[in-house]
C-alpha positions as CSV (number, residue, x, y, z in Angstrom):
1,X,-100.0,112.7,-79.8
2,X,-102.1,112.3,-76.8
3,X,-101.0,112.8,-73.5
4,X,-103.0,110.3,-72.0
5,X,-105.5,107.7,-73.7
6,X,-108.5,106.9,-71.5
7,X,-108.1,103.0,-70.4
8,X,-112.2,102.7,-71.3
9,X,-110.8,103.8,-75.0
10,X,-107.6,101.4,-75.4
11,X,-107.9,99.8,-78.5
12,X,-111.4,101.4,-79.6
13,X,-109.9,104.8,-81.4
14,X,-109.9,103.6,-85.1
15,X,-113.1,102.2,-84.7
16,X,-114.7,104.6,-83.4
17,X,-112.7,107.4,-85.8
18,X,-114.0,105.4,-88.4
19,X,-117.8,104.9,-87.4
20,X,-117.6,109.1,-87.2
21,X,-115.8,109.0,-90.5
22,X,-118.3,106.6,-92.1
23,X,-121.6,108.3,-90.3
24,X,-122.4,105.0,-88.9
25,X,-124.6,105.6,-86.5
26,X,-126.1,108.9,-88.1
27,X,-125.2,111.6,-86.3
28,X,-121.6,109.9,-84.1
29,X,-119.3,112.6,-83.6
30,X,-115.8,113.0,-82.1
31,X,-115.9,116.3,-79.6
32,X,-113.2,118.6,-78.4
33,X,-113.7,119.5,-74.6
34,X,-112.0,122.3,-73.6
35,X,-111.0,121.7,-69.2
36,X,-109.2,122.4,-66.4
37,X,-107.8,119.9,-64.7
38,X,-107.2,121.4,-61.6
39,X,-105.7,119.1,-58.9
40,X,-107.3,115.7,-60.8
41,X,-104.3,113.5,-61.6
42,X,-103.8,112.0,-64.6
43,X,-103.7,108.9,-62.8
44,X,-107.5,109.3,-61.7
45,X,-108.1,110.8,-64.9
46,X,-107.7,108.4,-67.2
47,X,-110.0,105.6,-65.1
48,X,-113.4,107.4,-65.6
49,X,-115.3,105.6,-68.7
50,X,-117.4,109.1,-69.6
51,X,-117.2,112.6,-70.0
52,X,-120.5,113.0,-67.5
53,X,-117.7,111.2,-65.2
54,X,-114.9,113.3,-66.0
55,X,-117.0,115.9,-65.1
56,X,-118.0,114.8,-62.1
57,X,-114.2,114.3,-60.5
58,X,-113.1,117.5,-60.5
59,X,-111.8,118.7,-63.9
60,X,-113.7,121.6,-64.6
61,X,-115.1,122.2,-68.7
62,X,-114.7,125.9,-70.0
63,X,-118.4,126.8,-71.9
64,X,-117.7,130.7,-71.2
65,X,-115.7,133.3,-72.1
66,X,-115.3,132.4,-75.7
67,X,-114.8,128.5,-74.6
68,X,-117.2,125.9,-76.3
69,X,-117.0,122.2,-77.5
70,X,-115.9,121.6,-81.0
71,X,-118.0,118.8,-83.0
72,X,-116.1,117.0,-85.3
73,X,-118.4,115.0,-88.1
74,X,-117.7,112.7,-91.3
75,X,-117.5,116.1,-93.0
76,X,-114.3,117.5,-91.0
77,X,-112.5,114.0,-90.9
78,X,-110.2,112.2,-93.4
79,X,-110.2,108.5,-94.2
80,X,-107.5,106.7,-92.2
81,X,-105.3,104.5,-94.1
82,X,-103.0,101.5,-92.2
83,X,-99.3,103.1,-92.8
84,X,-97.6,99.4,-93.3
85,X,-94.0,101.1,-93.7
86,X,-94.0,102.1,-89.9
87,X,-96.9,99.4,-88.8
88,X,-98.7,101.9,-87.2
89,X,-102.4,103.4,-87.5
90,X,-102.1,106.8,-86.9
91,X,-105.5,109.0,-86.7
92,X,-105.6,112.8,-87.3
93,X,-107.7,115.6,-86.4
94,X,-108.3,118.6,-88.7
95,X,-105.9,121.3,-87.3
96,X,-106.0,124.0,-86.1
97,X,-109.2,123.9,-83.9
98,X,-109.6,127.8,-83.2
99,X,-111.8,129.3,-80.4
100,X,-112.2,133.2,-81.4
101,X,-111.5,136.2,-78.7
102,X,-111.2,133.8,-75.4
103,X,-111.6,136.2,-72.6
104,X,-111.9,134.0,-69.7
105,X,-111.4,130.3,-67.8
106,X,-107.9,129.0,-68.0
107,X,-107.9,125.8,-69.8
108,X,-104.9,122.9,-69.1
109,X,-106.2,120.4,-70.8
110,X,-108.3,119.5,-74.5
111,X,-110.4,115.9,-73.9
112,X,-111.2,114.2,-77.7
113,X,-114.3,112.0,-77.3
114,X,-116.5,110.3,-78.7
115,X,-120.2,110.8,-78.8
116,X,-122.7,108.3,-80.5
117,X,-125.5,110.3,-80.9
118,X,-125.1,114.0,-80.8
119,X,-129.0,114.7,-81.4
120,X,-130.2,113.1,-78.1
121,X,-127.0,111.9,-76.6
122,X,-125.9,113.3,-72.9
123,X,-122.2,113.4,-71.3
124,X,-123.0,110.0,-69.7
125,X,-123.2,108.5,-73.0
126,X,-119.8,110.3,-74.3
127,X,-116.5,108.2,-74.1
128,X,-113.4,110.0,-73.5
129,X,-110.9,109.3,-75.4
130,X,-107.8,111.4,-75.1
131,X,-106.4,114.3,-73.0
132,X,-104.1,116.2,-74.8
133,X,-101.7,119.0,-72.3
134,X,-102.8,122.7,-73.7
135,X,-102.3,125.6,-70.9
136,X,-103.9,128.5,-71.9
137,X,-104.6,131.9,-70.1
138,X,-106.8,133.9,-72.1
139,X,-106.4,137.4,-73.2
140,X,-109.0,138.4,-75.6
141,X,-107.4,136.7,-78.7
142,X,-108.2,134.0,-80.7
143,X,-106.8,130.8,-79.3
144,X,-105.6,127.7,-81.3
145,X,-105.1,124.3,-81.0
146,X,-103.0,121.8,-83.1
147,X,-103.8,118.9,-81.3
148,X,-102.6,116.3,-84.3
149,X,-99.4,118.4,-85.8
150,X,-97.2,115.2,-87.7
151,X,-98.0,112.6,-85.2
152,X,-101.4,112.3,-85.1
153,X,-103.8,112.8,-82.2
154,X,-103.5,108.8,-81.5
155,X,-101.0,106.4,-82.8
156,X,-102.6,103.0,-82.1
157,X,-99.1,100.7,-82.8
């Protein structure tokens, strides 16, 4: 599970899980960011209401090295289903997200969010959703990330 929910994406997750799911708009995606935080708390954090934001505050995204966003579409996501026994909604992510032979940029943190429009969209119109904890100091390998495992990556309850 996350370990901290954006407050601009409190009570938006299914939805927007499911307009990605459901390719409505064309071309929504959910987007794995790959960051260090560096000295941002989680408290600041979690107040910006876009990744262009985010950005901009001092977490730092990895796009060398072997670092990249992952783009999730309808095609990588499963259909959620209310689980009535536990009364929970609990949305997964395909697992493991792997990044191959990381050489460089220490990474602390994955942010899931949510993009619209990936054909003509820019990181002002991404909404983060969740930051997930994931130190990593690369050494060459490939590195992996289970951001869902049993829980989900969001359990809205």
């Amino acid at each position: 599970m996350s370990d901290l929910t954006f407050n601009v994406a409190k009570g938006r997750i299914v939805e927007l899980y499911n307009n990605v799911d459901n390719n409505v708009p064309a071309n929504s995606a959910l987007i794995i960011v790959p960051v260090d935080a560096g000295a941002t708390s989680d408290a600041t954090i979690r107040d910006f209401a876009t990744l262009a934001a985010v950005l901009a505050g001092g977490v730092t995204e990895r796009t060398t090295g072997g670092w990249s966003r992952k783009t999730l579409t309808d095609v990588e996501l499963g259909a959620l289903a209310v689980d009535n026994a536990n009364d929970w909604y609990q949305v997964l992510l395909p697992s493991p997200q792997t990044w191959t032979a990381v050489t460089a940029g220490v990474v602390t943190d994955l942010i899931v969010c949510y993009d619209g429009d990936t054909t003509g969209g820019t990181d002002a119109n991404i909404v983060p959703l969740t930051m997930h904890d994931f130190a990593i100091t690369p050494d060459g390998t490939d590195v992996q990330a289970v951001i869902s495992g049993t829980t989900g990556f969001f359990r809205a309850t």
